[in-house]
N, C-alpha and C positions, 0 to 999 in steps of 0.2 A: 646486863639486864636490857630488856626491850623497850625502848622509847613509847612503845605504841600496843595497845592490846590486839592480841590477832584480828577482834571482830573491828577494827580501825581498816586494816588491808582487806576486806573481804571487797567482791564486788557484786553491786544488787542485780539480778538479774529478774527476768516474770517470771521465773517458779523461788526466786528466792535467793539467796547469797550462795557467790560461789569465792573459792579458796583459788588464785593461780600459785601454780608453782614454778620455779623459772632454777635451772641449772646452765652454766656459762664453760663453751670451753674458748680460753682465748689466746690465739697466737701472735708471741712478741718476739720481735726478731733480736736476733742475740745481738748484740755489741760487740761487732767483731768486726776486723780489717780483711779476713777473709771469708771465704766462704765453710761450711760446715764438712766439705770431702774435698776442697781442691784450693787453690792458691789464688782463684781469681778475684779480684774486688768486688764491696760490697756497698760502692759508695753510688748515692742516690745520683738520678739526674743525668746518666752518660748516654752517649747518643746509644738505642736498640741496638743490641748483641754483639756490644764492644768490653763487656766483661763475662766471658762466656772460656771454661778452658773445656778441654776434649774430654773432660769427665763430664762436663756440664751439660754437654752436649750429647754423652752418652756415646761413644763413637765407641766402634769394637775394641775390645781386649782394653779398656781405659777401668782403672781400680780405683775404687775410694779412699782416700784416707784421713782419717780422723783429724780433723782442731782441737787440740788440746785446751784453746784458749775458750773454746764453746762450752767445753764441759765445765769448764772452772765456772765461767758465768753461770751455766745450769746450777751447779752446786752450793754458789754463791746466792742465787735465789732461793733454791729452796730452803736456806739457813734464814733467807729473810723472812718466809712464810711458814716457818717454826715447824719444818717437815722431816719428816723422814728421810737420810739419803743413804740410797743403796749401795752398798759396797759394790756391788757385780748387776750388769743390768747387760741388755740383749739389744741389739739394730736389729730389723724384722722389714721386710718387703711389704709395704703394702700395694694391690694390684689394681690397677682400675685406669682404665686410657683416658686421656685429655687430649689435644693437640698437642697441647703446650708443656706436656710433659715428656719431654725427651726418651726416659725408658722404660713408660710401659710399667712403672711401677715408683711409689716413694719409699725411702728412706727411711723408718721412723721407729716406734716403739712399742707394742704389743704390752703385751705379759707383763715384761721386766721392764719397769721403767727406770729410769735414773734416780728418780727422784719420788717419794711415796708420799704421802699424808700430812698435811697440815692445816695450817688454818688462816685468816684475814679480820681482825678486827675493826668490824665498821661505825664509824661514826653516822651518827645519824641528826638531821636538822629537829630541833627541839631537844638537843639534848639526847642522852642513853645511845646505846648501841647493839649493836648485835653480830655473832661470831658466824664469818660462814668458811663451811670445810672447804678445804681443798683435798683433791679425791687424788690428784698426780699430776706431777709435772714430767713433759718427758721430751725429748729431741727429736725434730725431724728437717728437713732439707723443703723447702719452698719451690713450689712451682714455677715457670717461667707463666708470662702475660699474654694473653690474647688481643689484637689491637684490630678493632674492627671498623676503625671511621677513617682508614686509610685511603682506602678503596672503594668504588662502587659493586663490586661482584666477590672481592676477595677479603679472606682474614688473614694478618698479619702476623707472627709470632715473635716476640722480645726476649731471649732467653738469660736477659741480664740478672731478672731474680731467678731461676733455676739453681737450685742446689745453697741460696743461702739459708744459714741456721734459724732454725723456729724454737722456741719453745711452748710447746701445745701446755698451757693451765686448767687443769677442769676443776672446775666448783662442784660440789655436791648441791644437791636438789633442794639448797636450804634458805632460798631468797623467796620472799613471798611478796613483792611489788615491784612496779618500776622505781618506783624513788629509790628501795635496796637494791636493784642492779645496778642502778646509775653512780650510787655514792659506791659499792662495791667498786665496779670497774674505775672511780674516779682514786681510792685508796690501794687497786694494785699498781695502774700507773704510777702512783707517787712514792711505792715502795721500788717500782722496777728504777726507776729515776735516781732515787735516791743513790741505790748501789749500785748503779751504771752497768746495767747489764740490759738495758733497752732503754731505749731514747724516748719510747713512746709517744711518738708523732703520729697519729693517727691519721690526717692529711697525706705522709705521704706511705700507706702501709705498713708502717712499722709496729702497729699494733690496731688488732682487728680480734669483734668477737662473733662467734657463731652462739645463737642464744634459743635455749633449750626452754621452749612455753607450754607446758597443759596446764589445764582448769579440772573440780572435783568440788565434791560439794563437801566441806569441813568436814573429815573425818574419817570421810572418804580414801578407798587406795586411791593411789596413783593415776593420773588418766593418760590419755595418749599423746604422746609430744611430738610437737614439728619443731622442727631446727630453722632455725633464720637465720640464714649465712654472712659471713661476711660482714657484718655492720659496725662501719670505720667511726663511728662520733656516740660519745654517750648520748648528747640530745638525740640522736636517730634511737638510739638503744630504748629509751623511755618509750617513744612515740611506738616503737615494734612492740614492744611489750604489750603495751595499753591496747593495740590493733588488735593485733592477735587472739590475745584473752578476749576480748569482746567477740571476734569473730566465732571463737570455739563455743562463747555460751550458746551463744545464738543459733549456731548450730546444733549442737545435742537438745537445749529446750525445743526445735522445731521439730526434733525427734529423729534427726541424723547420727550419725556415726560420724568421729574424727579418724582419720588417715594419717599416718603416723609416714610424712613427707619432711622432704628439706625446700624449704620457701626464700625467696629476696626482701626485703623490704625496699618498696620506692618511695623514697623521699619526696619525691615532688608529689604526688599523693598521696603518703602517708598512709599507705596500706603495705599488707605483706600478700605475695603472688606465688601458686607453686613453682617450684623449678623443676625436682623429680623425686618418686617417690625415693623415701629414706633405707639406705641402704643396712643393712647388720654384718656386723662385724666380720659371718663366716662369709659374708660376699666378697669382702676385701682376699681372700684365700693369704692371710699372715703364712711367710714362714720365717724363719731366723736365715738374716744375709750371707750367705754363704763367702764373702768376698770380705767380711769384717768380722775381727775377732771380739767376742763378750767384752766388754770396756769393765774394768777391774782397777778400782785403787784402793789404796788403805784407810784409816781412820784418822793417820797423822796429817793424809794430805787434807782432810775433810778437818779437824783441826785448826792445821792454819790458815785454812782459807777464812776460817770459824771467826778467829783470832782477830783481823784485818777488815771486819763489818766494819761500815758507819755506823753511827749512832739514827735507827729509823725514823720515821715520820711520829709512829705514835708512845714510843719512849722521847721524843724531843717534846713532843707536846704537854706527856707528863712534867717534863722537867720546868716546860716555859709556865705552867700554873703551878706547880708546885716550889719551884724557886726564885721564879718572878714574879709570882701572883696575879696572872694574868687572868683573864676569863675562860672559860672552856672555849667559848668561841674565836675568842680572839689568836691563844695559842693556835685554834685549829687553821687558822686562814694564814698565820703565817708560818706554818710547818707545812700546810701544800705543795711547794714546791722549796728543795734543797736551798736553791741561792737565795730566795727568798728570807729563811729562815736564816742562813749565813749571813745576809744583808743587817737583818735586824739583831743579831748576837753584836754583831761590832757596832753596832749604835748604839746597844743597851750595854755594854761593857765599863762598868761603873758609874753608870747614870741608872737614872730613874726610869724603870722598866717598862712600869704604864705610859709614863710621858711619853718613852720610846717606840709604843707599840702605837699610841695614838696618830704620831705625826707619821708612821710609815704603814702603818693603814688607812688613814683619814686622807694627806696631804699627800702622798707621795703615790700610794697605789690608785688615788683620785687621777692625779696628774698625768701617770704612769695609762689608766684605763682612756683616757681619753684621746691622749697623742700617740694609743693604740702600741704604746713600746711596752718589753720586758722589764723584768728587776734589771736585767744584766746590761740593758741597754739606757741605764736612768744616768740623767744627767748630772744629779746630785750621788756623791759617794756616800759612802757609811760614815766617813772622814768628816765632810762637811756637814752634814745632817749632824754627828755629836756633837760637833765643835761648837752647833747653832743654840741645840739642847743647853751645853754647856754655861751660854750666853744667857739660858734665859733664869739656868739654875741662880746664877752668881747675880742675879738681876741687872743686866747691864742692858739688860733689850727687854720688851714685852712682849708678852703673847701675840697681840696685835703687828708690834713691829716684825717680830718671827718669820710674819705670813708674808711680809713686803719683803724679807731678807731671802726668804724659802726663793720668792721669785727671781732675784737677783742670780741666787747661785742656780736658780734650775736654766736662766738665760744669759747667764756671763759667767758661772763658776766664782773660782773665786776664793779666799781665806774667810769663813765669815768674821773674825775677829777685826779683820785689816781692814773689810769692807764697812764697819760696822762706824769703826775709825774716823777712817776716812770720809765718809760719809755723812756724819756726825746724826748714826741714827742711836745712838745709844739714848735712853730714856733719863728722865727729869730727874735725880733723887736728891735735888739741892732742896730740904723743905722750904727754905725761905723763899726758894723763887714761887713754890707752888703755892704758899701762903699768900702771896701777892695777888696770885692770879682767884684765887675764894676769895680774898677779900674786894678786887676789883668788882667782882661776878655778881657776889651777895651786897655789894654798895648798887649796883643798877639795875639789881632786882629785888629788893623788899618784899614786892608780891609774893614771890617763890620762896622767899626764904620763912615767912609767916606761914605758908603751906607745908612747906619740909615740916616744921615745928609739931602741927598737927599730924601730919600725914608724911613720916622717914621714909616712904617707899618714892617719896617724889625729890629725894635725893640723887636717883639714878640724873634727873634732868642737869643737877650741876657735874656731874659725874662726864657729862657727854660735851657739857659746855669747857670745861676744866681739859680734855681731853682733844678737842676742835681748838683751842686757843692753844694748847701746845705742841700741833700739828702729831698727837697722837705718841709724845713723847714723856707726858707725866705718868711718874709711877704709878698706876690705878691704886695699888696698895696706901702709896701715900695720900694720897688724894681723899681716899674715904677717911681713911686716921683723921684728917684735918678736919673736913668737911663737919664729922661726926663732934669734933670737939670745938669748932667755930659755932655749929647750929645748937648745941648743948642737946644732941642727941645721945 
């Protein structure tokens, strides 16, 4: 179901509400040690055209040959995106010059794609969601870079990414805001993540979307789309969106015509620019690569690649509300990212599921956002955060003390049981010594205790007194028991 009525996404314009519609195709680069036709590396950061082999480069009589490891990942996603995979699918030329394209043609997939039809179930903030298709996934080879701030007069060419593996994602036309593109693109990264068939770094290209915007007045066909290339960060993705559609209303209410162009977005102003008009399909002149033969496997291989999924983002979700009874929301924050979710399974593994969700969302991801590190980079393990939990189940420490102990181990590490020990932070549950201390409290203050009498909510005052005198060590549990049976509450 829809979290939000359509006339929720509509946007006001001066003749009256308009519908945007927004279709995504987005390229993630495969997870691979090689390249997609040649043997060369794929690894980020080497100095300009030091992984570069003579296919890459396109040098005469040099042949392509297939990554069988590219495919498995192609295949491997689209079982995570509940799609159709084609037994037999086509490599096709597509033709069109860059510099930076060694020959004069890419690599990629027409017709026959690898991979056909599925879908992406999206969570959305408030609750509800909504399904958007995926129209195809299919393979193609990556352009090499143009580096223009080299030189005063000249451009530069990096052929390092030339020739590695993409996989082009297209959504179908069924996003109707930026908030649904943003949380879309935010739910395939964490599915491509999960199954390690892209890394989804968006920083450093490894995953970028071209994003497809017209506007139409509700009910309306279809209106004309410009393509917005390239946009590396969801927050840019939103901010294009939002541009965009306003630019298009604004345009046809002044009684213009949209131009169906490929556009940039520039971030530092927050607009989208043309680049050049938008090309159609028959300009790419497709034919089938004459130098690669149809890629063809069985249903067995497709099987056990089948077989050997993770458990996804939004089957783990069900599972963390439905078998730990978490919150929708809370499962959803920590099923965003894999280690994440792995972090908090081995915290919660025969503890208390909510206490567990609370301290490594509240305390740890607090911690973690601030001193700007990962789950993977936290300095408390899954190990020492149970063992602390554990601490507080069996009552040998307090909530309170927790938060002093949490810091211990986030700046010394550490056994929290040994430290707890040793340190002699373990909490009060001798009642006679805490009786001591209500009865010292309530001897030298009468006042307050005649108030408690009338007014139990001003028990909290000895609560904090009781709590200050034993440097934060009386059981609070006990404390009230007594409190409540001394004051004859």
């Amino acid at each position: 179901m829809n979290a939000k009525g359509p006339s929720d996404k509509l946007i006001r314009g001066a003749t009256g509400d308009w519908e945007v519609v927004i279709g995504m195709e987005v390229h993630a680069q495969v997870a691979s040690n090689a390249k997609l036709f040649s043997g060369a590396s794929t690894a980020f950061g080497a100095a300009p055209n030091s992984h570069v082999s003579l296919v890459d480069a396109a040098m005469p009589g040099m042949l392509p040959v297939i990554n069988e490891e590219c495919v498995r990942q192609a295949i491997r996603t689209g079982l995570g995106l509940k799609a159709q995979i084609n037994l037999r699918s086509v490599f096709d030329r597509k033709n069109y010059f860059y510099p930076d394209l060694p020959q004069g043609y890419q690599i990629s997939q027409y017709k026959a794609p690898v991979v056909g039809e599925g879908e992406v179930v999206v969570d959305l903030d408030g609750g509800g969601s909504v399904t958007i298709g995926i129209e195809r996934l299919h393979l193609e080879q990556d352009a090499g870079k143009s580096l223009h701030d080299r030189h005063p007069t000249m451009s530069y060419v990096d052929l390092n990414r030339s020739g590695v593996a993409l996989m082009e994602i297209v959504s179908k036309p069924d996003l109707r805001s930026a908030e649904e593109a943003k949380a879309f693109i935010t739910k395939l990264r964490s599915i491509l993540r999960y199954l390690g068939t892209c890394d989804g770094d968006m920083e450093k290209g490894s995953l970028r979307a071209d994003v497809n915007v017209s506007v139409r007045k509700p009910g309306d066909p279809l209106g004309t789309r410009c393509e917005i290339k390239n946009v590396n960060s969801i927050r840019f993705i939103g901010a294009a969106i939002d541009y965009e559609a306003r630019r298009q209303i604004e345009i046809i209410e002044e009684g213009g015509v949209i131009e169906q162009e490929t556009r940039l977005f520039d971030p530092g102003r927050g607009e989208t620019r043309p680049m050049r008009t938008k090309e159609e399909a028959h300009d790419y002149r497709y034919f089938p690569d004459p130098d690669l033969l149809p890629l063809e496997f069985d249903q067995a291989y497709v099987d056990a690649l089948a077989a050997h999924l993770p458990e996804l983002p939004h089957a783990r979700k069900a599972r963390f509300v439905g078998g730990f009874g978490l919150s929708a929301y809370d499962a959803g924050v920590l099923v965003a990212e894999r280690e994440t979710a792995d972090y908090f399974e081995a915290v919660a593994k025969g503890r208390d599921a909510k206490a567990a969700a609370n301290w490594v969302i509240n305390e740890l991801f607090g911690r973690l956002n601030k001193e700007g590190k990962d789950i993977k980079a936290s300095p408390v393990t899954a190990g020492q955060l149970g063992g602390m939990l554990d601490l507080i189940a069996d009552g040998t420490i307090s909530g309170k003390i927790a938060k002093d102990l949490f810091e211990i181990l986030w700046t010394e590490g550490g056994d929290p049981r040994a430290i707890v020990s040793t340190r002699g932070m373990a909490q009060v549950t001798d009642l006679g010594a805490i009786e001591k201390l209500v009865d010292d409290i309530a001897a030298q203050n009468p006042d307050k205790v005649a108030q408690a009498k009338t007014n139990p909510k001003a028990i909290g005052w000895f609560v904090g007194q009781i709590m200050k005198s034993s440097g934060g060590k009386a059981s609070p549990q006990a404390v009230n028991d007594i409190l409540k049976r001394k004051l004859g509450l």
